[in-house]
N, C-alpha and C positions, 0 to 999 in steps of 0.2 A: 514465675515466668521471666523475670527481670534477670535474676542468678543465672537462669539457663543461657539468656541472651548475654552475659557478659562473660559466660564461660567460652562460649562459643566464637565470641569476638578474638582474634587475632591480639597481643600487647604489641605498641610501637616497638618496644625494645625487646620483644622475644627475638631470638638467634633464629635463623630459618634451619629448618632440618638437612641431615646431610645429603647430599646430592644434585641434582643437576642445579639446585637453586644456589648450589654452593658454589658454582666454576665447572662441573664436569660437561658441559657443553660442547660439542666441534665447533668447529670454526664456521660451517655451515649454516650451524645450530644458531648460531649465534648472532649471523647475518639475518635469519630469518627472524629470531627473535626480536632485532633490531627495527626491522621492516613492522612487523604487524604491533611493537608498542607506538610507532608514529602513526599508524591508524588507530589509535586509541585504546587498544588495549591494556588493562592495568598489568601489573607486574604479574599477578596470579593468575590472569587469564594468557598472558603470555608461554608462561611453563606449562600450566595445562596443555595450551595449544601444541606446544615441543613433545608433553609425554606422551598426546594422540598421535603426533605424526612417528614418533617412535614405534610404538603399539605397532601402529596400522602396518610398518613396514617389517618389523618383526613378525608379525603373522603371514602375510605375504612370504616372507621368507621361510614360512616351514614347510615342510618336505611333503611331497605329495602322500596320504593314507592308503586312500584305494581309486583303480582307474576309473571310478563312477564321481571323482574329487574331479575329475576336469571339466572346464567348461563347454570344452568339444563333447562331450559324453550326451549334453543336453540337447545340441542339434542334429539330430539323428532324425532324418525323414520319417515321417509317419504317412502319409501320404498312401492311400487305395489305387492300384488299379482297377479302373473300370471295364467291364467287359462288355 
């Protein structure tokens, strides 16, 4: 149990892996970053935080599938007339 738990620990002087925890950040990215570790977010909950907003906006960003993909498709009156 002990072995699992020290593998699983992070070392102070492990090198972080390559990417955004390296510098590839915007300038944006970085503002925001800035912003939510003064509310107390550790270092690793900061990058998480950056690679959701990533994610989220990347997916947003991709191309419509089919015309049953938009949000207008779901407001479609259902509504009877009564006679």
């Amino acid at each position: 149990m002990a072995r699992a738990a020290a593998q699983a620990a992070p070392s102070a002087d492990a090198t972080p892996p390559p990417g955004p925890a390296t510098g590839e950040w915007t300038e944006a990215e970085l503002r925001d970053r800035s912003r939510v570790l003064r509310l107390g977010f550790t270092e690793q909950d900061a990058d998480a935080w950056l690679l959701v907003a990533r994610a989220g906006a990347a997916f947003f960003a991709l191309p419509q599938i089919h015309p049953s993909d938009s949000p207008m498709s779901s407001t479609r009156s259902t509504s009877c007339s009564a006679s």
